[in-house]
C-alpha positions in Angstrom: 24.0 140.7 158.9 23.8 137.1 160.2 23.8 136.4 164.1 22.9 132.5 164.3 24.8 130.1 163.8 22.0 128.4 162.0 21.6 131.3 159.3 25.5 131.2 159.0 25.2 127.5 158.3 22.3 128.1 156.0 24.1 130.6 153.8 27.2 128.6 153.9 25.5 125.7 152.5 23.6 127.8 149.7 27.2 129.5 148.8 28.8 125.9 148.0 26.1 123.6 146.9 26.0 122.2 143.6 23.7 123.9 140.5 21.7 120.4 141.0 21.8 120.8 145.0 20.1 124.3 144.4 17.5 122.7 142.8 17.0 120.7 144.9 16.6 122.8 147.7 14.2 125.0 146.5 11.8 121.8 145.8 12.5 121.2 149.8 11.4 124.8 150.2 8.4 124.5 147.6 7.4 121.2 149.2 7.4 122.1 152.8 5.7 125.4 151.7 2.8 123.4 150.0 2.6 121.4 153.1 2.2 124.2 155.2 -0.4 125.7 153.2 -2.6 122.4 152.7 -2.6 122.3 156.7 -3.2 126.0 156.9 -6.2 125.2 154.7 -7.5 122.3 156.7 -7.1 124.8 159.8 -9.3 127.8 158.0 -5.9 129.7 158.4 -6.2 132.2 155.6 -3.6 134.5 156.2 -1.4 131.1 156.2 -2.8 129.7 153.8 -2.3 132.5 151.6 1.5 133.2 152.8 2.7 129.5 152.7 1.0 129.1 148.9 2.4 132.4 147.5 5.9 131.5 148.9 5.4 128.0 146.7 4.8 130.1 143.9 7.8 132.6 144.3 10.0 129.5 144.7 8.3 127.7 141.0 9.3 131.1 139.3 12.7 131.0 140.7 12.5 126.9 139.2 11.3 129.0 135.8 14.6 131.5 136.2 16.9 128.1 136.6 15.9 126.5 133.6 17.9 126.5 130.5 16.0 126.8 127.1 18.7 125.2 125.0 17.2 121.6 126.3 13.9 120.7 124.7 13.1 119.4 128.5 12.8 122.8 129.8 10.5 124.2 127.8 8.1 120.8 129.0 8.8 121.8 132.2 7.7 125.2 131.8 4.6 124.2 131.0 4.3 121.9 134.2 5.7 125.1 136.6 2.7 126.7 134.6 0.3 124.8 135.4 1.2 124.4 139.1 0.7 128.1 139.9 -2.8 128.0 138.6 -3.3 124.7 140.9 -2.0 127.3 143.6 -3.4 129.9 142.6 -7.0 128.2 142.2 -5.9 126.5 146.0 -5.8 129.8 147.4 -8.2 132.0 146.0 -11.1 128.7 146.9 -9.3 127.4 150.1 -9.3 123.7 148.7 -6.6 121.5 149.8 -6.8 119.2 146.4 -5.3 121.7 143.9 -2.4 121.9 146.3 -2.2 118.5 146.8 -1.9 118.2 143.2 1.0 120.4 143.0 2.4 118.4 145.9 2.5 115.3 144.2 4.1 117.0 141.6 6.8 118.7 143.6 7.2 115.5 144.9 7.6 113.5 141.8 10.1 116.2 139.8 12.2 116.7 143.5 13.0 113.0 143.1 13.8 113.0 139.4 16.5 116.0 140.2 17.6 113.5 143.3 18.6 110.8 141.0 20.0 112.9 138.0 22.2 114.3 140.8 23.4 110.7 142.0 24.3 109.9 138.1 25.9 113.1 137.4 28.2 112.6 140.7 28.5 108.9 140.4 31.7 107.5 139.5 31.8 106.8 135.7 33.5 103.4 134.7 36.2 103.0 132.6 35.1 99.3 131.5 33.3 98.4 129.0 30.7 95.0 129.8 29.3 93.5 126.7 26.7 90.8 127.4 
């Protein structure tokens, strides 16, 4: 049962957005989570640091689930989701910021490649033809 408004809001937004929007969202969540668990580090907050880097990972496999294997892109992008939990994984089990930082820049990097394919997909498609 949801009681805030906030988690009513939340779920609404979830329920409506886009497939790309989705995507998009859970690279806010993996980002933020990284965040939190590179400052958790730098703090000597294990139990954080453990939490925020796990919930990275569970939010990379959900990336995993989204793709779809019928586009030779997806199974490159397996490989990168791959390699990032081992970054997180190696983050966490040594407590160094620099594999997660890594994975940030990644997260980063891939969020804002989903950012624009969303803009083209919803972008108005013209009718003219320019030759130059």
């Amino acid at each position: 049962m949801i009681n805030s408004p906030l988690q009513k809001y939340q779920q609404s937004s979830v329920q409506t957005a886009s497939r790309g929007q989705l995507i998009i969202m859970l690279y806010d969540g993996a980002i933020r989570f990284t965040r939190q668990g590179i400052a958790a580090i730098e703090e000597s907050n294990i139990q954080a640091t453990n939490h925020n880097l796990q919930r990275t990972q569970t939010i990379i496999h959900e990336l995993v689930a989204c793709l779809d294997m019928k586009y030779p892109i997806a199974q490159n992008l397996v490989l990168v989701y791959e390699y990032m939990l081992r970054r997180l994984i190696e983050a966490n089990i040594k407590k160094k910021k620099e594999p997660a930082e890594e994975v940030l820049s990644y997260l980063l990097e891939l969020k804002e490649a989903w950012v624009q394919a969303a803009k083209s997909s919803t972008a108005p498609q013209s009718h003219e033809t320019t030759y130059g």
